[in-house]
C-alpha positions in Angstrom: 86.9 102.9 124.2 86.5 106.2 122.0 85.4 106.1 118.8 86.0 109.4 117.0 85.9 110.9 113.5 89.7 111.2 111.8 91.5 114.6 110.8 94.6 114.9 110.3 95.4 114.8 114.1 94.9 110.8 114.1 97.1 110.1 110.9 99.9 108.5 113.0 97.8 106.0 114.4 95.7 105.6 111.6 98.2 105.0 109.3 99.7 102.1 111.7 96.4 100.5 111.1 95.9 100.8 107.7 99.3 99.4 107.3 98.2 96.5 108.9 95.0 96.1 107.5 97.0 96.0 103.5 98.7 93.3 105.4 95.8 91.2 106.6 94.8 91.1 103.2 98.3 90.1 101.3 100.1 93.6 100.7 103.6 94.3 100.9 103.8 96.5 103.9 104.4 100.3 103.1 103.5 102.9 105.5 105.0 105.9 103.8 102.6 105.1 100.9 99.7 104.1 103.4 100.3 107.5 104.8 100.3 109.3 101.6 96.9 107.7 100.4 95.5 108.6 103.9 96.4 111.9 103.7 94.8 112.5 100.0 91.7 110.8 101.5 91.5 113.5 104.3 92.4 116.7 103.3 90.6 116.5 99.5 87.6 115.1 101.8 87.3 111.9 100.0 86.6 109.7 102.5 85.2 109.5 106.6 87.4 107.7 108.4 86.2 106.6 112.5 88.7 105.5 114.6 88.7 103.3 117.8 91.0 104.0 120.4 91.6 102.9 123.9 93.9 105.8 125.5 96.7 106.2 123.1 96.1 102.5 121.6 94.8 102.8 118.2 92.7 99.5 118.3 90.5 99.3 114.8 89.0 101.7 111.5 86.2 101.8 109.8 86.6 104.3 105.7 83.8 105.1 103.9 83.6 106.5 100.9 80.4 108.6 99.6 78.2 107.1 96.6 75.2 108.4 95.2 72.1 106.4 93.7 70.4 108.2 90.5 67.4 106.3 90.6 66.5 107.4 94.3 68.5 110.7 93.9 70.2 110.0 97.2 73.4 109.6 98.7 74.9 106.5 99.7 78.0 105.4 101.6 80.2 102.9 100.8 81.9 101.0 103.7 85.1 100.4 102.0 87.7 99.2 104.7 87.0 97.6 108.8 89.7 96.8 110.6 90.3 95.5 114.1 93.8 95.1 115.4 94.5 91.8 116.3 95.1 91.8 120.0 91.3 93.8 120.0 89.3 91.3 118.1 86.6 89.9 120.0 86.0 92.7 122.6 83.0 94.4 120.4 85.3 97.6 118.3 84.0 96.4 114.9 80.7 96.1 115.8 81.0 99.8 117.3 82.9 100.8 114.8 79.7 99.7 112.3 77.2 101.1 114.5 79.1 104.7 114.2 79.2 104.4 109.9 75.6 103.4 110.3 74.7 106.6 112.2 76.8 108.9 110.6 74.9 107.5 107.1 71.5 108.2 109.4 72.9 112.1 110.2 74.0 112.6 106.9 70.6 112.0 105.3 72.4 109.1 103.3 70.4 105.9 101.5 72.2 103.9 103.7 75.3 102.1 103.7 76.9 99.2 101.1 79.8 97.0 101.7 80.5 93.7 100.3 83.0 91.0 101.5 84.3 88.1 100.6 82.2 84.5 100.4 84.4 82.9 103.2 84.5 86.1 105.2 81.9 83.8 107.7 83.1 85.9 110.5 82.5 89.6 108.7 79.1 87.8 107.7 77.5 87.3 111.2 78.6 91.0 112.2 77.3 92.2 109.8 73.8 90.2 109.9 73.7 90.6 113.2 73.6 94.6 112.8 70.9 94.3 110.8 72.8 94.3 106.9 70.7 92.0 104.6 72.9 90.0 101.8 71.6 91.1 98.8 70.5 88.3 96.3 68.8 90.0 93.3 72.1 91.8 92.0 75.3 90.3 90.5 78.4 92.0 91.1 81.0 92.9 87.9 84.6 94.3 88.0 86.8 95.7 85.0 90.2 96.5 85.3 
């Protein structure tokens, strides 16, 4: 398995698995707009995409996006979107897939890395704890829209 940082190059197979990852979480399918939104996110530099690929198989993502923190004048990424193709689940590409965003955080002289996920995300939880993320307690989280 080959993880590697997206360009423009991978937007076929990533936006396969984007597509599928809107899915997974209740979207209608739409891969012209999936590919659309990918490509803003690449070529304006918005985002760091990693893909996992096995050959030609596109087989998970991992998107972050970059944050800063004022108080420690540092930047911060934000780990916005992991996905792992069905059929690959269970054969250790999220957990890679984390280790590379956690790195490139490392090389980029970032904070660190934030993600959040859902209370029943069980699953997510124990990847993610067993990484070495710690559920933060001490803030509460607020959305406007």
């Amino acid at each position: 398995m080959l993880i590697q940082k997206v360009t423009i190059n991978e937007l076929d197979s990533l936006t396969e698995l984007f597509n599928l990852y809107r899915v997974f979480y209740n979207q209608k399918s739409d891969v012209n707009s999936a590919r659309k939104f990918l490509t803003e996110r690449i070529l304006k530099e918005e985002s760091v995409v990693f893909i996992a690929l096995n050959g030609h198989e596109s087989l998970g993502f991992v998107q972050l996006y970059p944050s800063f923190s004022s108080v420690s004048m540092q930047r911060s990424w934000v780990l916005n979107d992991l996905f792992v193709k069905e059929t690959a689940r269970g054969q250790g590409v999220g957990e890679k897939l984390m280790k590379t965003a956690i790195e490139f955080a490392k090389e980029t002289g970032a904070k660190g890395v934030l993600l959040e996920t859902a209370k029943d995300n069980t699953t997510a939880q124990r990847l993610y704890e067993k990484i070495g993320f710690i559920r933060e307690g001490n803030y509460y989280y607020y959305f406007s829209n």
